[in-house]
N, CA, C and O atoms as a Tinker XYZ file with bonds, in Angstrom:
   392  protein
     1  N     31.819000  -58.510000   18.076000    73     2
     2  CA    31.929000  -57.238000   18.743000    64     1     3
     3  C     31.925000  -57.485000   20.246000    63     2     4     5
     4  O     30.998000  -58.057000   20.819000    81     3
     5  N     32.992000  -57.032000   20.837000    73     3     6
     6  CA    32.376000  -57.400000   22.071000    64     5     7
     7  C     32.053000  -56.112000   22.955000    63     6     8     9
     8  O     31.890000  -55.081000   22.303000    81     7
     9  N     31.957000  -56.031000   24.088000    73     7    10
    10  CA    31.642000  -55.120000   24.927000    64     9    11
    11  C     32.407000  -53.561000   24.618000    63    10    12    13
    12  O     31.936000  -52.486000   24.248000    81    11
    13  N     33.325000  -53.850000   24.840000    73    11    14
    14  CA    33.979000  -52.343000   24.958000    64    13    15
    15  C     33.243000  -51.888000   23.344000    63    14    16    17
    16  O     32.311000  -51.087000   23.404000    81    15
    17  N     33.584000  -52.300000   22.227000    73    15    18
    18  CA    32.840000  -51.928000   21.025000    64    17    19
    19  C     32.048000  -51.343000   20.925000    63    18    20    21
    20  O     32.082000  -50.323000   20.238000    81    19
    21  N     30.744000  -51.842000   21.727000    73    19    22
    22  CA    29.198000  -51.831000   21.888000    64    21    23
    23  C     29.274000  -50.375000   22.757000    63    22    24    25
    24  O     28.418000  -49.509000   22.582000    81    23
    25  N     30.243000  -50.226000   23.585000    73    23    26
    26  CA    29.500000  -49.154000   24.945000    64    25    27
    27  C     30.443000  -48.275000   24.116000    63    26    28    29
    28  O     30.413000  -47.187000   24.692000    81    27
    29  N     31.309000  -48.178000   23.006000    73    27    30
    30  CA    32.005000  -47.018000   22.100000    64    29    31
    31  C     30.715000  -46.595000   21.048000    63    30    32    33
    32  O     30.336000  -45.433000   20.899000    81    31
    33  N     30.196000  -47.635000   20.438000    73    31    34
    34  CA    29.284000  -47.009000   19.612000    64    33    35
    35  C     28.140000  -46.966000   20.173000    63    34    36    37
    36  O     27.320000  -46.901000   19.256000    81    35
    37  N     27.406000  -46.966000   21.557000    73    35    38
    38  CA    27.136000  -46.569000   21.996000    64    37    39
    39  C     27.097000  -44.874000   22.926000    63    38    40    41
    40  O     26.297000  -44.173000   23.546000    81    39
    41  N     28.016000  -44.876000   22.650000    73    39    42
    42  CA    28.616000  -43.338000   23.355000    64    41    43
    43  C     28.447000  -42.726000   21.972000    63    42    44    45
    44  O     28.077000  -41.555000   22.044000    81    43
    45  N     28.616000  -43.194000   20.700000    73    43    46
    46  CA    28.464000  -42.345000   19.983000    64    45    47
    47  C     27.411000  -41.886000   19.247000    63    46    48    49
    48  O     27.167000  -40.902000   18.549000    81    47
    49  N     26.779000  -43.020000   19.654000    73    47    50
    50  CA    24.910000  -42.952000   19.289000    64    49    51
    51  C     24.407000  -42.072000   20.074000    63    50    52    53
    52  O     23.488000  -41.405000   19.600000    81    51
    53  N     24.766000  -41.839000   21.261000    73    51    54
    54  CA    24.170000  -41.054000   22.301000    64    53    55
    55  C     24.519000  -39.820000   21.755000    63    54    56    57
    56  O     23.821000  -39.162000   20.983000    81    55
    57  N     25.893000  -39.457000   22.286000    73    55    58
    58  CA    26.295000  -38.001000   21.507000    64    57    59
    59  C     26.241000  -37.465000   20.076000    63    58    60    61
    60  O     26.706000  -36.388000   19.703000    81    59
    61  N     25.572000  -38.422000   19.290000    73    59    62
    62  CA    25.133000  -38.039000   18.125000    64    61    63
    63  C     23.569000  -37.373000   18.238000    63    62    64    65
    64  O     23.029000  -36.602000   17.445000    81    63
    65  N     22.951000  -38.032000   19.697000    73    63    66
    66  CA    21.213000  -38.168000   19.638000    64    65    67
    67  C     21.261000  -36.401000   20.544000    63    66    68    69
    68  O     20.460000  -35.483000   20.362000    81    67
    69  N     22.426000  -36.410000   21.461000    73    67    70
    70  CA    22.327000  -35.177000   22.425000    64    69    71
    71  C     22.798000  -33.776000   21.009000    63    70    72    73
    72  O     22.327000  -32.654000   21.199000    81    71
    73  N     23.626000  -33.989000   19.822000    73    71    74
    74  CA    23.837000  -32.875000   19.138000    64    73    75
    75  C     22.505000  -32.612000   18.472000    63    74    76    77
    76  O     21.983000  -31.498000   18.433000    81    75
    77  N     21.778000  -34.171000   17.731000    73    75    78
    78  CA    20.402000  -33.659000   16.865000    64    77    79
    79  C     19.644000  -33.112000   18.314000    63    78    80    81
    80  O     19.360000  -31.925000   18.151000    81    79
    81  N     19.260000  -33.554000   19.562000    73    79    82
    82  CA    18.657000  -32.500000   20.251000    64    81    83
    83  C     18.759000  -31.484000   20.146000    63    82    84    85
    84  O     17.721000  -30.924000   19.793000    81    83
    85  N     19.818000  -30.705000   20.329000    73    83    86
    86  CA    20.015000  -29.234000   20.781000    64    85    87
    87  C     19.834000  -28.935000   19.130000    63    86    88    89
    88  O     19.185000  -27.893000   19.050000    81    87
    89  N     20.115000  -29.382000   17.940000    73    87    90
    90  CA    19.922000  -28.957000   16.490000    64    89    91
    91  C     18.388000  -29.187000   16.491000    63    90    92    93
    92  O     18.131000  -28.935000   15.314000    81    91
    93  N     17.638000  -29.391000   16.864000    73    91    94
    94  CA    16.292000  -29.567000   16.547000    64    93    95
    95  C     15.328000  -28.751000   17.574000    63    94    96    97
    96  O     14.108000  -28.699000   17.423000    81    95
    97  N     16.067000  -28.092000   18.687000    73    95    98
    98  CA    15.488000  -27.637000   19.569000    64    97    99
    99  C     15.443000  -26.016000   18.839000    63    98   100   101
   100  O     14.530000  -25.191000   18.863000    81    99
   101  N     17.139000  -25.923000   18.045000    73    99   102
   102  CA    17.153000  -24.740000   17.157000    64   101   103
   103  C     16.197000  -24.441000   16.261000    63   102   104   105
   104  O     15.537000  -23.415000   16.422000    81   103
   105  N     15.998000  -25.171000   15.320000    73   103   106
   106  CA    15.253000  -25.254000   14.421000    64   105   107
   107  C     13.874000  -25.008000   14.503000    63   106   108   109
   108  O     13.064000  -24.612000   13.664000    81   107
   109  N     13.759000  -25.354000   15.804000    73   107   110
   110  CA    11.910000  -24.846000   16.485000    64   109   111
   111  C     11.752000  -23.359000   16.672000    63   110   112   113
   112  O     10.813000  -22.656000   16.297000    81   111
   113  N     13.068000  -22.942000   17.454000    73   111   114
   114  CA    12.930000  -21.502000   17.714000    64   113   115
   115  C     13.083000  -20.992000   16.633000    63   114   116   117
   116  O     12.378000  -19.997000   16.463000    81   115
   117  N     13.729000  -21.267000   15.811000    73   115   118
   118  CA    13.789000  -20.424000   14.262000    64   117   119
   119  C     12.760000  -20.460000   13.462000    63   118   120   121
   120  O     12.370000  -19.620000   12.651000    81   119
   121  N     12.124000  -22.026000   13.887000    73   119   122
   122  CA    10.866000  -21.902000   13.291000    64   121   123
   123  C      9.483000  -21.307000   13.425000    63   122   124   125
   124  O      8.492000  -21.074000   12.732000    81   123
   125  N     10.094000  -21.129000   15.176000    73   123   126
   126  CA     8.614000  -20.101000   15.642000    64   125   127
   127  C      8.807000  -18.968000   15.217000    63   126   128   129
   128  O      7.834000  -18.388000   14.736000    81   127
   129  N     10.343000  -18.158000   15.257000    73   127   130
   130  CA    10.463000  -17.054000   14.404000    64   129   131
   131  C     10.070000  -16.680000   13.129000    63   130   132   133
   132  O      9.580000  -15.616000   12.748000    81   131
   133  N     10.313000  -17.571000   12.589000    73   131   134
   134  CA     9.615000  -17.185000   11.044000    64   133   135
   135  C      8.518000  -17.048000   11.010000    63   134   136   137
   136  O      7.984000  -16.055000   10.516000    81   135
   137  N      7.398000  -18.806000   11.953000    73   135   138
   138  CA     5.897000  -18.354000   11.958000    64   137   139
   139  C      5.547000  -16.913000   12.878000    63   138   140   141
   140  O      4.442000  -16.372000   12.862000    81   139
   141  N      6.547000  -16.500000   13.550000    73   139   142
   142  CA     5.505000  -14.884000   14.082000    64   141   143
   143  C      6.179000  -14.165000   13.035000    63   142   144   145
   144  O      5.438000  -13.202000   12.839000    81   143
   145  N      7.289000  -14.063000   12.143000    73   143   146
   146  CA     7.643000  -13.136000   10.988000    64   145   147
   147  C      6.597000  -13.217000    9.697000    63   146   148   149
   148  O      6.312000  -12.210000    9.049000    81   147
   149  N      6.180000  -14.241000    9.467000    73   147   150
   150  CA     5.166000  -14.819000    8.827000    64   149   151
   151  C      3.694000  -14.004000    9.309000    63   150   152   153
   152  O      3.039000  -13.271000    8.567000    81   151
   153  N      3.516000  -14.182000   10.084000    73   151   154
   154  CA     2.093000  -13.472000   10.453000    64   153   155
   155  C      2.198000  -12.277000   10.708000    63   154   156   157
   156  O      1.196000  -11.568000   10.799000    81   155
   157  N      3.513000  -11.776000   10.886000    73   155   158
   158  CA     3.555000  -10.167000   11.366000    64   157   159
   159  C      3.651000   -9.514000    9.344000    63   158   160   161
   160  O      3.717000   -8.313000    9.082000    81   159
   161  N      3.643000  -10.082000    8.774000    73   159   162
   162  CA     3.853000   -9.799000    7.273000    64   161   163
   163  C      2.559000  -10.242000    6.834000    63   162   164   165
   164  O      2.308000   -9.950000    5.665000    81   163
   165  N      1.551000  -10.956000    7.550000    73   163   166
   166  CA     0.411000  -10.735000    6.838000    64   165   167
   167  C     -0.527000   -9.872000    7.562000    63   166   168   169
   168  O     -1.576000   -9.499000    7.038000    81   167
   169  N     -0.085000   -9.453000    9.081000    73   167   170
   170  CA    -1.101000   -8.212000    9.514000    64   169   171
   171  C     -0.512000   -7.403000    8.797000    63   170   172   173
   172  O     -1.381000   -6.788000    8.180000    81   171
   173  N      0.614000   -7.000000    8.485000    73   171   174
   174  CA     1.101000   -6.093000    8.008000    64   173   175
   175  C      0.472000   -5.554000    6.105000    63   174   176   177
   176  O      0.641000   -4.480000    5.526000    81   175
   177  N      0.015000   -6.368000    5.799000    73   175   178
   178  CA    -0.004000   -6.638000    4.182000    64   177   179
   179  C     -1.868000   -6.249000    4.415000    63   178   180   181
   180  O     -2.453000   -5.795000    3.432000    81   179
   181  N     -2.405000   -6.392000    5.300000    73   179   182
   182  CA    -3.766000   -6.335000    5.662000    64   181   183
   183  C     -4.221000   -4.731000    5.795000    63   182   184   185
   184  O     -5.179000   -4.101000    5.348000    81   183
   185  N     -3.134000   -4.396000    6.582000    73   183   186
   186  CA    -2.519000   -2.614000    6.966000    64   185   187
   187  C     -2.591000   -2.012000    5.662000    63   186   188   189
   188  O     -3.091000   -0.942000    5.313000    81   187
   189  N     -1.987000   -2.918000    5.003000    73   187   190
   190  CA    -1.085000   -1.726000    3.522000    64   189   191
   191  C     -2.607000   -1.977000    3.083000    63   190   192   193
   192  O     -3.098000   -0.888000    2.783000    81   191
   193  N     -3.428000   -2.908000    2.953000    73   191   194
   194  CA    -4.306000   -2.719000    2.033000    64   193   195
   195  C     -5.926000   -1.548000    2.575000    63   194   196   197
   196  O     -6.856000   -0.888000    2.113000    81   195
   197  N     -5.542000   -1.810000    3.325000    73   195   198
   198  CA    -6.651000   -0.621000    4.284000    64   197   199
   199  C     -6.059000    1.026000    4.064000    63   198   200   201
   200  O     -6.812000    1.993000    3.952000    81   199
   201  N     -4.628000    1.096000    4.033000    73   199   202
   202  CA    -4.331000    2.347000    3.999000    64   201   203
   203  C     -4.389000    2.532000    2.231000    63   202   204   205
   204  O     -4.452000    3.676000    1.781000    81   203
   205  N     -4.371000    1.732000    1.596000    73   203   206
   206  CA    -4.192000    1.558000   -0.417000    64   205   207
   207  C     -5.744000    2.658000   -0.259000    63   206   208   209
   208  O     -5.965000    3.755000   -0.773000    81   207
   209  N     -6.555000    1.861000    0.607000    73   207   210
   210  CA    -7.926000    2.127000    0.208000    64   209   211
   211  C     -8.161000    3.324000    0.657000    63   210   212   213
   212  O     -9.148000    3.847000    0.138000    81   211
   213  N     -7.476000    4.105000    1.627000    73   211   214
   214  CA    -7.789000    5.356000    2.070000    64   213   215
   215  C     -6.653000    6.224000    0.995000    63   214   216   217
   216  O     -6.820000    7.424000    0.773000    81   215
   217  N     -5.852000    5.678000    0.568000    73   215   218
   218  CA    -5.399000    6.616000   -0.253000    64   217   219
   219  C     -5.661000    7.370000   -1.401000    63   218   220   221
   220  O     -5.505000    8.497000   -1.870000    81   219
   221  N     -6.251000    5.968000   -1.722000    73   219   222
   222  CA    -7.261000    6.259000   -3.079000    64   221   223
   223  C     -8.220000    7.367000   -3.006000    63   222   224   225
   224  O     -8.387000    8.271000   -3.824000    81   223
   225  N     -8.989000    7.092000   -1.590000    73   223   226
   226  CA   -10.113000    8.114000   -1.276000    64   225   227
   227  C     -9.830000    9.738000   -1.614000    63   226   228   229
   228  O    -10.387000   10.601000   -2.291000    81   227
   229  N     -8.162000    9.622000   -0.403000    73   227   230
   230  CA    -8.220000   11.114000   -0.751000    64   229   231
   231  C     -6.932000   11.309000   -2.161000    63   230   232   233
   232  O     -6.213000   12.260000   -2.470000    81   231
   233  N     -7.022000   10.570000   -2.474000    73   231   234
   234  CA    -6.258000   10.974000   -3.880000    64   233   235
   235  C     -7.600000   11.426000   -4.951000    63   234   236   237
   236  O     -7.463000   12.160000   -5.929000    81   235
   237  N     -8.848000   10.824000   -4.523000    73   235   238
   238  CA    -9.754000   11.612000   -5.787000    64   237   239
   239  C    -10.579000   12.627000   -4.575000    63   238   240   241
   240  O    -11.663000   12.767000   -5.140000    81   239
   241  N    -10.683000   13.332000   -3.379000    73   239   242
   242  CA   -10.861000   14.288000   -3.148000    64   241   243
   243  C     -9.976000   15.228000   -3.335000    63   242   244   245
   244  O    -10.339000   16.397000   -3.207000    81   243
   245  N     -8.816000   14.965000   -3.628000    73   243   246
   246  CA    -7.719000   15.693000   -3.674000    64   245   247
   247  C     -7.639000   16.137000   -5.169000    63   246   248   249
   248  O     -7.015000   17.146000   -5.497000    81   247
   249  N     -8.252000   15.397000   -5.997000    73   247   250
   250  CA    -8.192000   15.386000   -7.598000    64   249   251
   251  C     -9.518000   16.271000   -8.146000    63   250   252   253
   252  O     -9.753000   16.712000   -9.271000    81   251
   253  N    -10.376000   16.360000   -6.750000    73   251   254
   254  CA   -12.016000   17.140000   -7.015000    64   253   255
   255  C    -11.351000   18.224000   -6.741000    63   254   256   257
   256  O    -11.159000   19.025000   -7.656000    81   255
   257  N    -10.894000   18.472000   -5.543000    73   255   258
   258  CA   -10.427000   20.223000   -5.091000    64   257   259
   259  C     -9.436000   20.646000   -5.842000    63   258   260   261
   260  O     -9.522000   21.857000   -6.044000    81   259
   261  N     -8.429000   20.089000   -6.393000    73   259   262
   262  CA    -7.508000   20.686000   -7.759000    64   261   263
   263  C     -8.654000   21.306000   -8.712000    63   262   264   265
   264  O     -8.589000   22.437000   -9.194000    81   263
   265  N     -9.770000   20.346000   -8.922000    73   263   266
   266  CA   -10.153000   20.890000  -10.322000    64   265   267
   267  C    -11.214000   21.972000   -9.915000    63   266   268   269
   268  O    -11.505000   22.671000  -10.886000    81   267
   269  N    -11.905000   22.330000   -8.718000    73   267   270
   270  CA   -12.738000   23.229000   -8.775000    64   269   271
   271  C    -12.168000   24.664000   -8.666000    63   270   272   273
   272  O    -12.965000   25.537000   -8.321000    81   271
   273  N    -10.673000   25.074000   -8.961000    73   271   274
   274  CA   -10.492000   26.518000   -9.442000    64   273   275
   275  C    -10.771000   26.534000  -10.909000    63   274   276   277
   276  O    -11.256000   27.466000  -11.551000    81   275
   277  N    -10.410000   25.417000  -11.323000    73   275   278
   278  CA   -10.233000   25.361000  -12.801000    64   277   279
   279  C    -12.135000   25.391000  -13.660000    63   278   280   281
   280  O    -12.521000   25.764000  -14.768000    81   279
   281  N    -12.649000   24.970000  -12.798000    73   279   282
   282  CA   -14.525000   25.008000  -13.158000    64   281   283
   283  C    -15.097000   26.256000  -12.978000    63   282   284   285
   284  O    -16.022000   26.779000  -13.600000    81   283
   285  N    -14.297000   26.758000  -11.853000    73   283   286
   286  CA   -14.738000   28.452000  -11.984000    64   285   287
   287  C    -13.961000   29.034000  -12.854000    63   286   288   289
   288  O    -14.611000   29.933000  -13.388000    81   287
   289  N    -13.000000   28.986000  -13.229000    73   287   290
   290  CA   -11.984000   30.045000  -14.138000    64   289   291
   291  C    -12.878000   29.676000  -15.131000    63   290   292   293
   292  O    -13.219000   30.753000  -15.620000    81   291
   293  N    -13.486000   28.747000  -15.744000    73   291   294
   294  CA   -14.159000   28.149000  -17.135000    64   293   295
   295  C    -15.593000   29.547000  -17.045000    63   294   296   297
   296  O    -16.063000   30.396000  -17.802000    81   295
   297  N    -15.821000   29.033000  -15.551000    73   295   298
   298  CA   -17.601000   29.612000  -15.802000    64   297   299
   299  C    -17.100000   31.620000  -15.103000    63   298   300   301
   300  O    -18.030000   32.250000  -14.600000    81   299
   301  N    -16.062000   32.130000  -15.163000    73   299   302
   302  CA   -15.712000   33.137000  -15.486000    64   301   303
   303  C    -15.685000   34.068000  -16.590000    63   302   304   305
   304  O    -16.121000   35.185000  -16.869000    81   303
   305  N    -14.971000   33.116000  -17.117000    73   303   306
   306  CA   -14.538000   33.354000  -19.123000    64   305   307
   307  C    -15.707000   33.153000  -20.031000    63   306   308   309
   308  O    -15.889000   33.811000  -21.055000    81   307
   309  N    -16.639000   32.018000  -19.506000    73   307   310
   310  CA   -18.231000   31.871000  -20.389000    64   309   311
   311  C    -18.626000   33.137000  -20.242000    63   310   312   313
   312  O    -18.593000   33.990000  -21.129000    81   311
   313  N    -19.129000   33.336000  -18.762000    73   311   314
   314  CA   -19.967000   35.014000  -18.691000    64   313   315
   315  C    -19.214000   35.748000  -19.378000    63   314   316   317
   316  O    -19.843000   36.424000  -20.192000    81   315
   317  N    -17.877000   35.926000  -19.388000    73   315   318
   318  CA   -17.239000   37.256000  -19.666000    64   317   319
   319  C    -17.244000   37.422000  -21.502000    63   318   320   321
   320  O    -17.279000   38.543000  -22.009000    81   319
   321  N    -17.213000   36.454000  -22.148000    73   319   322
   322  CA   -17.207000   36.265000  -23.545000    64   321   323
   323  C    -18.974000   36.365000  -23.700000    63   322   324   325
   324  O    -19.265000   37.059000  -24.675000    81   323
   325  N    -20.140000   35.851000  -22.990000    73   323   326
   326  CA   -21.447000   35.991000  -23.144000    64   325   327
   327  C    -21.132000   37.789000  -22.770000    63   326   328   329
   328  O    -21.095000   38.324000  -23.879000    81   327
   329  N    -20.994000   38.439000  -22.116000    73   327   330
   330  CA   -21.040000   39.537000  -21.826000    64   329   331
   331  C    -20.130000   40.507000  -22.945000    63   330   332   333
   332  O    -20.278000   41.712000  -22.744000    81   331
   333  N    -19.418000   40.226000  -23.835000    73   331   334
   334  CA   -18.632000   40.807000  -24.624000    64   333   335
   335  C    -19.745000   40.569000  -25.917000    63   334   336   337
   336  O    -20.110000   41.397000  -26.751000    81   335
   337  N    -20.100000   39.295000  -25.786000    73   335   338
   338  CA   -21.093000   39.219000  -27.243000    64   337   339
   339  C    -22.078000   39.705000  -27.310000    63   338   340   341
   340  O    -22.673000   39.921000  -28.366000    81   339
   341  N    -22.645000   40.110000  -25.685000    73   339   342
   342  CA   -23.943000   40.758000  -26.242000    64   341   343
   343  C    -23.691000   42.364000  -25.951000    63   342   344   345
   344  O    -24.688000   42.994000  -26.302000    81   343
   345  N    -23.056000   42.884000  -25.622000    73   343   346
   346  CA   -22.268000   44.058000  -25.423000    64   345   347
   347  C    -22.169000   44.445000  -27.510000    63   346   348   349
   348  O    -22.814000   45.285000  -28.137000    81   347
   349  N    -21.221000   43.540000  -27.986000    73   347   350
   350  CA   -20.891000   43.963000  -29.523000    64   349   351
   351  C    -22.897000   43.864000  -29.736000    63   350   352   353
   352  O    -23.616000   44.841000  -29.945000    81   351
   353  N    -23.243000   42.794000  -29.633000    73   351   354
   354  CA   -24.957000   42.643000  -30.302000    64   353   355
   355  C    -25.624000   44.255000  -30.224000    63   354   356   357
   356  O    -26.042000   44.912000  -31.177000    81   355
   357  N    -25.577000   44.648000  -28.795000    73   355   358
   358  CA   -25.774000   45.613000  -28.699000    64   357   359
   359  C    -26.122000   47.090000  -29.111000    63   358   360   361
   360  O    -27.140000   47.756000  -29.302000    81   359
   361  N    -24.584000   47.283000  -29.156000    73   359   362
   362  CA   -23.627000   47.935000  -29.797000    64   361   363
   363  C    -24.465000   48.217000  -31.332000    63   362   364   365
   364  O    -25.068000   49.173000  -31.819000    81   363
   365  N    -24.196000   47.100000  -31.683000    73   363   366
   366  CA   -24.962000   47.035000  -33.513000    64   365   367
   367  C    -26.158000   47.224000  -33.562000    63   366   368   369
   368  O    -26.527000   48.129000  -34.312000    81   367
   369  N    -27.094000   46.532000  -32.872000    73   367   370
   370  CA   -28.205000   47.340000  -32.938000    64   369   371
   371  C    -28.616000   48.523000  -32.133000    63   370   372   373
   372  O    -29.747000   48.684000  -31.674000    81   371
   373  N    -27.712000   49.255000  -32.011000    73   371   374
   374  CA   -28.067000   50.757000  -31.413000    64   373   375
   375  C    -27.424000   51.252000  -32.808000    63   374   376   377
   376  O    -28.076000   52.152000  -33.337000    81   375
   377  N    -26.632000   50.967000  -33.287000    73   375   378
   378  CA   -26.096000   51.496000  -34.364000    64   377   379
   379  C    -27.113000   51.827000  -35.556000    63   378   380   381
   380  O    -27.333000   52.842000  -36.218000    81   379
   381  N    -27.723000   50.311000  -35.539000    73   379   382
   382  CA   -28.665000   50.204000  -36.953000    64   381   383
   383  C    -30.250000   50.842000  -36.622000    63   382   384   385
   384  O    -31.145000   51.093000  -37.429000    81   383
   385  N    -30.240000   50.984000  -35.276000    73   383   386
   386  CA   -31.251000   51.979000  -34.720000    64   385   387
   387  C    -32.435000   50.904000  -34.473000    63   386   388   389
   388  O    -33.520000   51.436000  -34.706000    81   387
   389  N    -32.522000   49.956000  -34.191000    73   387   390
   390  CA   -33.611000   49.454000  -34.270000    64   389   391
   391  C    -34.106000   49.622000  -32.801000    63   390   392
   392  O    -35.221000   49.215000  -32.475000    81   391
């Protein structure tokens, strides 16, 4: 090999070493991108689970105040049927005179 050879594959060693530079310089920034996409997806996942937990909360206050018309309509209809039964009780024994 002589000279001229050497300073050809030389030139091409070089401009092979200057393309992996700038390809590896890429690869960092893409890689820092992902690590802050990466961490912005686990504050994020930290979020969802704090708001899971408040949802829950008011999904069963929300599930108490649905049901307290429905506990009075119940203790409405008790009195009103206790008040019909002893109304008939009544009734019968005024009848039978006692």
């Amino acid at each position: 090999m002589d000279m001229e050879q050497v300073a050809v594959q030389l030139q091409k060693i070089d401009d092979r070493s200057v393309r992996n530079e700038g390809r590896i310089k890429k690869l960092e920034s893409e890689h820092e991108a992902l690590h802050q996409l990466a961490t912005s997806v686990a504050i994020m996942a930290e979020k969802m689970d704090v708001m899971n937990a408040s949802v829950d909360k008011l999904t069963s206050k929300v599930e108490e105040l649905e049901a307290e018309p429905g506990k009075r309509w119940k203790f409405v209809i008790e009195k009103a049927i206790y008040f019909v039964v002893a109304a008939v009780v009544g009734f019968i024994l005024a009848r039978v005179g006692l």
